[in-house]
N, C-alpha and C positions, 0 to 999 in steps of 0.2 A: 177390315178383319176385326171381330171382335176379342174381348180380352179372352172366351175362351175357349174359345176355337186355336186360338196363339197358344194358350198352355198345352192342348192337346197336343198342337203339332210340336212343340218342345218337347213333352213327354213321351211320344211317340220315335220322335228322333235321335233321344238320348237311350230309348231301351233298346232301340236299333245298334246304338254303339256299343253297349252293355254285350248283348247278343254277342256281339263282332269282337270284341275285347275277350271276351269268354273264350268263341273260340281258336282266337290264335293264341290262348294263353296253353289251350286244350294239345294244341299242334306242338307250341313250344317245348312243353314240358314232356310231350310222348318222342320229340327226336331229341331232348335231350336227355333222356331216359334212354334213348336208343344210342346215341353214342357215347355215355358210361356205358355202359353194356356191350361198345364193342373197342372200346379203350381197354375193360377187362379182358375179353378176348386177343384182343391185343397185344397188350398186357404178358397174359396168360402163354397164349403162345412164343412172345418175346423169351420168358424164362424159362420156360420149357426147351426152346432152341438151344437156348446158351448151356444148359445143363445137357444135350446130347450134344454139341460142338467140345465139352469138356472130355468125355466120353469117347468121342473120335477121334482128340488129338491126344489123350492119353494112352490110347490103343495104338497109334499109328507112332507116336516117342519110343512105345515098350518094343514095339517091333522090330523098328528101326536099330533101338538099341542092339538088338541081337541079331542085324539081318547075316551079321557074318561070326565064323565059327573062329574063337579065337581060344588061347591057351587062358585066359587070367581072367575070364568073360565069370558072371554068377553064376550057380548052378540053375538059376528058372529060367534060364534063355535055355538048357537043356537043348544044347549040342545035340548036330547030328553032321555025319561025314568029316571030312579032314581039316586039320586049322588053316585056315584061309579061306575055307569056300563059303559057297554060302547057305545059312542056315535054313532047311526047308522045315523048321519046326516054328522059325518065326512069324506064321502066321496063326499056330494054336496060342503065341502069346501074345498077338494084339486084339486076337479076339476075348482073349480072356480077362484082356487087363480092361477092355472097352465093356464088357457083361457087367463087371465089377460097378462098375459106375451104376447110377439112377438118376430117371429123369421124372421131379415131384414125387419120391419116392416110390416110382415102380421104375421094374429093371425095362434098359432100353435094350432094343432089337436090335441083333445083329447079322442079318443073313448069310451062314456058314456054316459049309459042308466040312467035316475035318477030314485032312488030307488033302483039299484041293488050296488052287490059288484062284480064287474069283467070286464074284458076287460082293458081301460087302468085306472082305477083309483079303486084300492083293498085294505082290509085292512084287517091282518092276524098276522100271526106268522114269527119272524127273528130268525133265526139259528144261531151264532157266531160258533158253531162245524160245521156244515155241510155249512156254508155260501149260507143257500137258505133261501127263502119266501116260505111262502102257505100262500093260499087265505085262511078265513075263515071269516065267517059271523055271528059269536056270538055274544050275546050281554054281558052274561053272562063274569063277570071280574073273573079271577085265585085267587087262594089264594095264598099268598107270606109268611106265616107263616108255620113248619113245613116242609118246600119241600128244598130243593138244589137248587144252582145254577145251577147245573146241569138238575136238573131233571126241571127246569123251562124251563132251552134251550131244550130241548126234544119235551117239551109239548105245540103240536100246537095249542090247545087252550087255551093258554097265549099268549094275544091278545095284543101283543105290536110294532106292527107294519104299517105302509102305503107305498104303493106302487106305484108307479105313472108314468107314460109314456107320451111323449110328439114326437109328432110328425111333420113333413114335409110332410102332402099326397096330401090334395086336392088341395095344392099350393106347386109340386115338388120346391127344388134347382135348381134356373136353371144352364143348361150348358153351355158351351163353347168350347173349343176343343171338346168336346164329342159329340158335333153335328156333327161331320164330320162321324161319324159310325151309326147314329140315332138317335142317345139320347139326349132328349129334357131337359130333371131334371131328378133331383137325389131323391128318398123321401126316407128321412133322418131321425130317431127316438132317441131319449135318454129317459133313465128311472134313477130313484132314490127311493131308500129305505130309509125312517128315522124313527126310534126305539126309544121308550121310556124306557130310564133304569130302574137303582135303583138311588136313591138320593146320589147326589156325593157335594152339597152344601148345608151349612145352611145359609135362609139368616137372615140381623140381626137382634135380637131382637127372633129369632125360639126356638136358643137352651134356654131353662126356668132357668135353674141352670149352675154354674160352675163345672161338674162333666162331666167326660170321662170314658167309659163302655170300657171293652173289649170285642174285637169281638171274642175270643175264649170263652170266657163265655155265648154267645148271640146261637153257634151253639151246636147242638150234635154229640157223635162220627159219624155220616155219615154226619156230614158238613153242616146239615140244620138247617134253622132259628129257632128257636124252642123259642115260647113262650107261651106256658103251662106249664114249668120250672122257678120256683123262684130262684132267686139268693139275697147273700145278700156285699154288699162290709164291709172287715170284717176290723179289727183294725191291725195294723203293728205285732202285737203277733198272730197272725194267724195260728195257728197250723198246716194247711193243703198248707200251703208254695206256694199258687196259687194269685194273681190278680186278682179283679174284677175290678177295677175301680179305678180313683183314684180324684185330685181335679185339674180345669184348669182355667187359668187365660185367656184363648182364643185365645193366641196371636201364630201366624203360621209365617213361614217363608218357601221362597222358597227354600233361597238357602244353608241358615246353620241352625242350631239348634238354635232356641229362646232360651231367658233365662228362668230355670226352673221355675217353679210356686210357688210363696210363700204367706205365709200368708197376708200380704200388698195387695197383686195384687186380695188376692179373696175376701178378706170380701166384699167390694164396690158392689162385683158382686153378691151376696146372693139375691135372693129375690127384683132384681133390673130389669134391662131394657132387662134383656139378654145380650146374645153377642153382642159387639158394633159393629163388622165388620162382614163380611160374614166367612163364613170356609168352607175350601175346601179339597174334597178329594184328598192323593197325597203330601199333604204337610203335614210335621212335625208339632206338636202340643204342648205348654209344660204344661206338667202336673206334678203334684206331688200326690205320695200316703201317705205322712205321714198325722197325726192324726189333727191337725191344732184344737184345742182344740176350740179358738175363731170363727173359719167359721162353726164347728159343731152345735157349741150353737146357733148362727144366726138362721140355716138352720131350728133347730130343733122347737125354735119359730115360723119362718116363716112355716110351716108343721102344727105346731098348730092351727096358727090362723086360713090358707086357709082351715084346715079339719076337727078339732077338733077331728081327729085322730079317725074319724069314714067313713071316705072317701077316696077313692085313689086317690093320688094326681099325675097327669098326667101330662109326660114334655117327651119334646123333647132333648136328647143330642146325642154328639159328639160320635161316635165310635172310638177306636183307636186298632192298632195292638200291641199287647204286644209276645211279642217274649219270648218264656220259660217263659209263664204266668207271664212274670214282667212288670209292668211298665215301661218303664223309663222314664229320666225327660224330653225325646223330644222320641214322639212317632208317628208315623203314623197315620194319619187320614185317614179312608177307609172307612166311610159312615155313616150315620143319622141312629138312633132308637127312638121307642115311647115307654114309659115302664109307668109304675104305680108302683108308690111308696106306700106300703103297712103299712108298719110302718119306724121306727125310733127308734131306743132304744138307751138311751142317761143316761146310767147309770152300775153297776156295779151289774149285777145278781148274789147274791151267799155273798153275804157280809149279814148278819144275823141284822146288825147294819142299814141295809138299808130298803128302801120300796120293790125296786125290790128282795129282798132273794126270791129265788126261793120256800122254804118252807113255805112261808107267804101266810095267808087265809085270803081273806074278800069276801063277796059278791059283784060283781061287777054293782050293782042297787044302795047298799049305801055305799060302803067303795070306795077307791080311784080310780076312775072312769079312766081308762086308760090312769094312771099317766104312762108319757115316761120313768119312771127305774120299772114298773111291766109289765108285761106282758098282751097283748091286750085283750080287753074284748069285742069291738066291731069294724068288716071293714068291711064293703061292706055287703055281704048276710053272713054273718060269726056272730052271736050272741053268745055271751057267759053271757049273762046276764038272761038266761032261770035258775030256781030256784034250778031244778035236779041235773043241772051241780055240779060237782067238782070246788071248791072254791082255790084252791092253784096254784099260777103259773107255775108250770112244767106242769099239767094238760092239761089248758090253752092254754098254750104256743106250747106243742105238737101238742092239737087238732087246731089249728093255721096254725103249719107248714105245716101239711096233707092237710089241704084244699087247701092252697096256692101251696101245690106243691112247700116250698122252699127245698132245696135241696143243700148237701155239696160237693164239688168238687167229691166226688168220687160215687157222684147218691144217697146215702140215704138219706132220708129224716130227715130234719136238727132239730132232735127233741133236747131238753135239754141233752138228752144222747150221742148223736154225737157233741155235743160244737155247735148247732146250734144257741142257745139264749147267745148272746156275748154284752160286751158292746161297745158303742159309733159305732152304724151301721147302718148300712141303705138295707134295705129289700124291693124289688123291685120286679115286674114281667111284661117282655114284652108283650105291648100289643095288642091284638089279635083281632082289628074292623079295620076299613076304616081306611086309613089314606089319607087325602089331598095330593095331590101331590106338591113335593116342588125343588126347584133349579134343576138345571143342571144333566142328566144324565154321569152315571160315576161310581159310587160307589158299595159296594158289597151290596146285597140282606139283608136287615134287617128290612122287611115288609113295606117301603116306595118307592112308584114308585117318578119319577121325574118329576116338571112339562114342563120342556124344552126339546126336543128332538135332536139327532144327525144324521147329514147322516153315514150310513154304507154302501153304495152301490152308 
């Protein structure tokens, strides 16, 4: 080979690579031009989403917020039907609060007919087991007494839910790279669900007394709220070795165990402002079950005056979890109850030297008029002042617990024969009407819906 014939083919070989260099710089630089181009797109529609996801779950909070018609609610949930049911206007306000919204500044779509429930703004039942909606158009509110958690998640006519969808139609996303195949816009949808629980806060000033229930005493063996069953919280000599309740000074902690509850920290709280701070489900709470002779006597005054122990005196407290029916002195806080306090017996049944002796007769028109150590003569629709009646406190007292339905840890009815009439106690029964709705969803089922709701979806 000579010398240049060799340069040729060098020259020749090297423009070949020049060529071939050229064009996959050509290729490179056209896909990577093509994917900027659909990173912006990307991009583009990524923020677009989140800006109708904002839109959906803003519409589907506002909804929720109002899905039920209460007394103290704002005027733009704009009631409609009786307090408690449920609001069929709440669906002009999660569409309106969802309109409100923009996505890249134009309004996003919402499709809805006013006056119906369907299409994109519904309000129905949320599932935590089966994690779905149904639409449902009742107005008609559940009862939450009686039933389970369970069987409330089941029942799609527990109307605790909005549903809401927000859309990109009649103004797609537009494109970019995507025009080179056709495509002009994207239309883009986001949806959100928010649920109204159970009451998972109290706020302050709710709970009326310093006293914490247990939530194993609120349910029955199949785990349901059950308030047609009286309970009474009984003295530290409790023969039936179980937990009702005990006494709290309010005070939560996130991160350790407050200090227990003592006498000092409750009396101030008897018959006063309520809880000074809010209380929350979730956090430890401390309580104490001993006898606290001095917050008794307070309480039992204060019971007097508000009822003259012819009335049920009605309060809101703290639930807590007691693990092997005990108290202890930092417990769990798992949700709000409303109960009615029936009586109070603030004395020593059985001592023959006392008023309360359970063998002791007067008529209850002129002898000692339901003095707190005998046994009650008059509550609520309950009269024992009728002349026929038997005049002795076991009597009394039995035909008392029958009606109430109080009852001793082990389901019989808590007559004088069962150690039902005990001294220094307190005799309660959860109660069984409307209840307003109050703090934060969260909490377990103990016939109080909440009045703030969550997204779930």
């Amino acid at each position: 080979m000579n010398r240049q014939s060799g340069f040729i083919s060098f020259y020749a070989r090297h423009k070949n690579q020049r060529g071939a260099t050229i064009l996959v710089v050509t290729i490179a630089m056209t896909a990577l031009i093509g994917f900027t181009a659909l990173a912006i797109d990307v991009s583009n529609l990524y923020v677009a989403r989140n800006e109708l996801q904002n839109a959906s779950d803003a519409g589907a909070l506002a909804g929720t917020r109002c899905l039920y018609n209460t007394s103290d609610s704002p005027s733009a949930c704009n009631y409609s039907g009786a307090v408690g049911d449920v609001n069929t206007n709440t669906n002009q306000i999660a569409f309106d609060v969802a309109r409100a919204n923009r996505s890249q500044k134009i309004p996003v779509d919402v499709n809805w007919a006013v006056g119906t429930n369907g299409a994109d703004v519904q309000r129905g039942h949320w599932s935590f087991t089966t994690r779905t909606f149904t639409p449902n158009d009742s107005t008609i509110p559940a009862e939450l007494w009686n039933v389970s958690v369970a069987e409330l998640d089941a029942d799609t006519n527990f109307i605790n839910a909005v549903k809401v969808t927000a859309r990109r139609q009649a103004t797609p996303v537009a494109a970019f790279f995507a025009q080179i195949f056709g495509t002009t816009g994207f239309e883009v949808a986001a949806e959100a669900v928010a649920w109204i629980g159970y009451a998972a806060t109290i706020n302050p000033g709710d709970a009326y007394q310093p006293i914490a229930l247990c939530k194993q005493k609120l349910l029955n063996d199949q785990d349901e709220y059950s308030c047609n069953v009286g309970r009474f919280i009984p003295s530290s000599d409790n023969p039936f070795n179980s937990e009702t309740g005990g006494w709290t000074n309010f005070e939560q902690s996130p991160d350790s165990c407050p200090d227990a509850a003592n006498a000092n920290d409750v009396v101030p709280l008897v018959c006063a402002d309520g809880n000074p701070h809010p209380l929350e489900a979730g956090l430890q709470l401390s309580v104490n079950n001993g006898q606290m002779q001095n917050v008794f006597q307070d309480l039992t005054d204060c019971w007097t005056a508000a009822t003259d122990r012819t009335t049920a005196w009605n309060m809101t407290l703290p639930v807590v979890d007691c693990v092997d029916n005990n108290i202890a002195p930092c417990s769990e806080m798992v949700g709000a109850v409303n109960v009615n306090v029936i009586w109070i017996q603030n004395g020593q049944p059985g001592d023959s030297g006392e008023l309360g002796s359970p063998t002791r007769t007067f008529d209850c028109t002129t002898g000692v008029d339901n003095n707190d150590k005998n046994a009650p003569c008059q509550m609520e629709d309950w009269d024992y002042t009728q002349a026929e009646y038997p005049t002795d406190n076991i009597s009394r007292w039995n035909s008392f617990a029958t009606h109430f339905n109080l009852q001793v840890p082990n389901g019989e009815i808590a007559t004088w024969e069962k150690g039902g009439w005990r001294q220094k106690t307190i005799y309660f029964k959860p109660d069984c009407t409307y209840h307003e709705p109050t703090g934060n969803s969260g909490g377990e089922n103990f016939g109080i819906l909440a009045k703030y709701p969550r997204l779930v979806q």
